[in-house]
N, C-alpha and C positions, 0 to 999 in steps of 0.2 A: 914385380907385378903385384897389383893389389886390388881386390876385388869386396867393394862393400857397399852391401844392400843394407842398408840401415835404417832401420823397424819403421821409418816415418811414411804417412800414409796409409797404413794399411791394418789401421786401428779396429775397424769391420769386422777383417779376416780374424782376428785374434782374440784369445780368452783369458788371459789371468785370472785366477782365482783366491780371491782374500775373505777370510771372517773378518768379521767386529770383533773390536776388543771384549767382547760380552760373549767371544765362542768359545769353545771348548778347547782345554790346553791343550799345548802342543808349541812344536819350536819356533820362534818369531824370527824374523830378520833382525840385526843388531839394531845398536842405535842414528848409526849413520844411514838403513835403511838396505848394506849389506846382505844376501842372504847365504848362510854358512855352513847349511844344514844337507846335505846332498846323497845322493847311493851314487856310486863311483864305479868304472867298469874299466881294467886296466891293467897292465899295457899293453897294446893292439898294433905288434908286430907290423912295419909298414914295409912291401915289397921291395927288394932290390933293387933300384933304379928308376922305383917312382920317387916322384919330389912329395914334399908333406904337404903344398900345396894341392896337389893334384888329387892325394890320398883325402882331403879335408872335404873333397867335391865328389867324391864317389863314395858310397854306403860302406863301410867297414862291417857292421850289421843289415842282414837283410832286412829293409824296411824301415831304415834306424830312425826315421820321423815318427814312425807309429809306435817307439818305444816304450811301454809302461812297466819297468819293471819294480820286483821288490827284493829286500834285499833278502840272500841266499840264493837268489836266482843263479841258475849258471849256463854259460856260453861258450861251444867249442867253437876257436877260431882257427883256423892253422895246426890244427892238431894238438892245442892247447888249453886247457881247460882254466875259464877266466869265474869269476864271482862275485856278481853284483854285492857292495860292502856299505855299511852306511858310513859316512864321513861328517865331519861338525870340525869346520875349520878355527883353527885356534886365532886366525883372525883375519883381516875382509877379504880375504882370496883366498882358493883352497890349491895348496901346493900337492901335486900328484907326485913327484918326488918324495916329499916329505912321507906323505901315506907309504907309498912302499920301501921306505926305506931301502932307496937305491936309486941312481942315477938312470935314468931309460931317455936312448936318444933314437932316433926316426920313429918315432911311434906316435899311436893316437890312442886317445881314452875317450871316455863322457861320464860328463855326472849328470844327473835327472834330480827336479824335484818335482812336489806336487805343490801348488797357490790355490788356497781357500778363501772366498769371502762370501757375503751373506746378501752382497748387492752390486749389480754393475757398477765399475768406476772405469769412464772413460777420463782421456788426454792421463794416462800414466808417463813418466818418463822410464824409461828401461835405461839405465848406465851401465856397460859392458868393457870387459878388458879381456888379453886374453895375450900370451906365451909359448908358443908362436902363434898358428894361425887360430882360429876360432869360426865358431856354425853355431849357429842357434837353430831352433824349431820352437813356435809353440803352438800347441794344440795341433801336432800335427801338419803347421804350415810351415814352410820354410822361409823365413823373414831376415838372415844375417849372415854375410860370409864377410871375412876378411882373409884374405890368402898369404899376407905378409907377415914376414918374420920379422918380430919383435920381440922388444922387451914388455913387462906389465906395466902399462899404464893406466891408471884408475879412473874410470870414466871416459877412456880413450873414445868410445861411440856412444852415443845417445840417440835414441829414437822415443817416438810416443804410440803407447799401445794401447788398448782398450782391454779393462780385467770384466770378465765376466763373471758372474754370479754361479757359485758350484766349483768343483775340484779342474784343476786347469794345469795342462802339463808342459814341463819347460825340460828341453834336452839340451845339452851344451856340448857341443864336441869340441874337443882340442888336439890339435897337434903338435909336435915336438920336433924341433930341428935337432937341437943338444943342449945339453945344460937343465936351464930352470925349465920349468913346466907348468904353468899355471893358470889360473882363470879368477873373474872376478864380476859379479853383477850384484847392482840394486836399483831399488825400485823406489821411483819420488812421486809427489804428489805434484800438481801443476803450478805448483809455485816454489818447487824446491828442495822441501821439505822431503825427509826421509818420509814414505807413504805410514801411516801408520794403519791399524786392526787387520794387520794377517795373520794368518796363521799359515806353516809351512807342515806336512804332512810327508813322511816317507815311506807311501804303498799309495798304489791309485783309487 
């Protein structure tokens, strides 16, 4: 089964947020346009005898679109006490395995980040991956499910977003059937090119 609503269209509803290279420092997307830099929320224990798809389409957090957290923040889930962490992947996908140093399988996580910029830029491309299934939100809209179980493929969806001007939030959920666990997005310009002048910010 596979379910994807993939960001095209719906440029309006949406706000990415990017500085000019002329803003104030802070972590950039790589060079390929990758963004690396994220607060992590994890692992999020999935019910007995729910499928990770099913678990990907229902809120594991109440509200979990209206996400803003920062990091030290903490979340009882299941009678388990979780801690928003800031993460900076060592390279263009952030492995949630890798951060905690340990295999977690039916489970689901999310990383958040915050996109600065200094002036609308419509027809963005958004490039997404993701180990199993995958959810996006940004700014609060829900624009991206994929419910199958795969492997990471880099750039596997693409859609075109519109970033707005001011701080603009992107939550990324993921689920976990078994094994690898990971996630992966960047952001192009409309001809390709890795977008360039953002800035990426870890608190809202």
């Amino acid at each position: 089964m596979k379910t994807v609503s993939v960001l095209a269209g719906i440029a309006a509803a949406l706000g990415l947020s990017i500085t000019s290279a002329t803003a104030a420092e802070g972590p950039r997307p790589d060079a390929d346009g990758y963004i690396r830099d994220w607060l992590m929320l994890a692992p999020i224990a999935i019910r007995d005898g729910e499928s990770c798809a099913d678990a990907l389409l229902k809120d594991s957090i109440p509200k979990e679109s209206a996400l803003r957290p920062r990091a030290g923040d903490k979340v009882t889930l299941g009678g388990k006490e979780l801690t928003w962490r800031t993460v900076t992947a060592t390279t263009n996908y952030v492995d949630f395995n890798e951060t905690l140093k340990s295999i977690n399988d039916h489970v689901a996580g999310y990383v958040v980040t915050y996109v600065e910029c200094d002036a609308d830029i419509p027809d963005v491309v958004m490039a997404v991956a993701s180990n199993d299934q995958g959810r996006i939100y940004f700014n609060g809209v829900d624009i991206y499910a994929d419910t199958e179980a795969r492997p990471l493929m880099l750039d596997a969806d693409k859609g075109k977003v519109s970033l707005k001007k001011g701080t603009n939030v992107i939550v990324f959920k993921i689920t976990n059937e078994q094994n690898s666990w990971q996630g992966a997005m960047r952001l192009l310009d409309k001809s390709g090119a890795p977008l360039k002048g953002i800035r990426i910010k870890l608190q809202p």
